[in-house]
N, C-alpha and C positions, 0 to 999 in steps of 0.2 A: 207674528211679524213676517213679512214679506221674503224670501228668500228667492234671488235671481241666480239661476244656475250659471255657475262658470265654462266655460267653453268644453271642458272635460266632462260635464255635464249633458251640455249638446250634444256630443257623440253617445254618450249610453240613449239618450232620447232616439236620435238621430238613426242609430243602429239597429235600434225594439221596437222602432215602428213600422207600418205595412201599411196599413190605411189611414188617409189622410182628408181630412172634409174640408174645403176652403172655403168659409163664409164669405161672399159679398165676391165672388169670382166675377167679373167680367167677360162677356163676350167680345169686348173687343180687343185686338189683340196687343192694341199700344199700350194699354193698362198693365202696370206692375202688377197686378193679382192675375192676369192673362199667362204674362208672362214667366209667373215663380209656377205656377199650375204645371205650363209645360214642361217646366225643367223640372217640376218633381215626377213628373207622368214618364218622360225621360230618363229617369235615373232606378227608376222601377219600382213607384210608391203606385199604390192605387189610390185614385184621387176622386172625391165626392163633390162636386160641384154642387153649390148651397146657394141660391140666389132665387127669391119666388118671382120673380118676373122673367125667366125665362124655361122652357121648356130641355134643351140642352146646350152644353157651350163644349168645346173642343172635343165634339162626337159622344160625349156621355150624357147621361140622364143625368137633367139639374132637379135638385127638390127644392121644396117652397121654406124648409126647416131642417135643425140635426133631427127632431123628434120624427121626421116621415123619412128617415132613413131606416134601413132595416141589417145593415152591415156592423159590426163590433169597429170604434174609431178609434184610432192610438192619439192622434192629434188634432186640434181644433183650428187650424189654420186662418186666423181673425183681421179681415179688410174690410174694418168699419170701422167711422168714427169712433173717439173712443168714447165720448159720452152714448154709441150705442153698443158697447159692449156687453154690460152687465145682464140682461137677459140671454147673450148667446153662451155668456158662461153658467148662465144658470142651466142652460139646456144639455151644456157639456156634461155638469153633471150630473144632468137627469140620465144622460143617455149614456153614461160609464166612460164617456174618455180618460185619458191618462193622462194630457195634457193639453193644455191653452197655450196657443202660440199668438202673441199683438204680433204685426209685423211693426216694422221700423214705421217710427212718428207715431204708433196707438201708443198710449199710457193711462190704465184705470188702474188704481193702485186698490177700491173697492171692489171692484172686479176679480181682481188677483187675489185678493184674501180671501176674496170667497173662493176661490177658485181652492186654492191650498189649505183652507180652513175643512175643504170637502177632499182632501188626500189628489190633489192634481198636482202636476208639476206645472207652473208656471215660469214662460221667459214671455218678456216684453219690451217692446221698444227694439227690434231687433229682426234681419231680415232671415226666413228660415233656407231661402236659395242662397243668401252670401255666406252664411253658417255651413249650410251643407255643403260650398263649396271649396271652404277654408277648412275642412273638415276630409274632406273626398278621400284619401289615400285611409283613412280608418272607419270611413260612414257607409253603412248602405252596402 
């Protein structure tokens, strides 16, 4: 069964992470995944820009997959449809993250259980910049 972390939850996440991979980051800069990218790069995550169509987005190396990553990932930062989820979470797992994050408006509920059925933590439906900034005086 599905278990969504409660905001006290957020913060132990929020706090134990250090490296952060945003699937489906944007180059542009008006885009929400542009946007949460900087303000995690900002706040002092290292952030892995995941997008195979482009070569790099705000000054860092983008890969085409998590699997051609070669960094240890705390969170799986997820800007993709939700019906294209479930392969990124499958990659989550492959490649040992510790969590899957949908941002606000994704929801795969198969997705999530796989996700937590394979020891992740899972939050969904939920933005990880508005968290971390409702969080900020104990996060990071």
């Amino acid at each position: 069964m599905l278990h969504i972390p409660s905001h006290k939850d957020y913060s132990a996440i929020l706090t134990s992470a250090k490296n952060i991979a945003v699937v489906g980051l944007s180059p542009k800069a008006a885009r929400p995944s542009n946007d949460v990218a900087r303000y995690l790069i900002g706040v002092g995550y290292t952030v892995y820009p995941v997008n195979p169509g482009q070569d790099s987005i705000l000054g860092l190396k983008c890969y085409p997959s998590l699997d051609a990553l070669s960094a240890s990932i705390d969170i799986v930062n997820i800007f993709r449809r939700s019906s294209e989820v479930l392969p990124i979470v499958e990659a989550a797992v492959e490649i040992g993250a510790s969590t899957v994050w949908m941002q606000e408006g994704i929801v795969n509920t198969e997705a999530a259980d796989y996700a937590e059925a394979h020891g992740l933590q899972v939050v969904m439906d939920r933005c990880i910049k508005i968290d971390h900034m409702n969080l900020a005086p104990i996060a990071h």
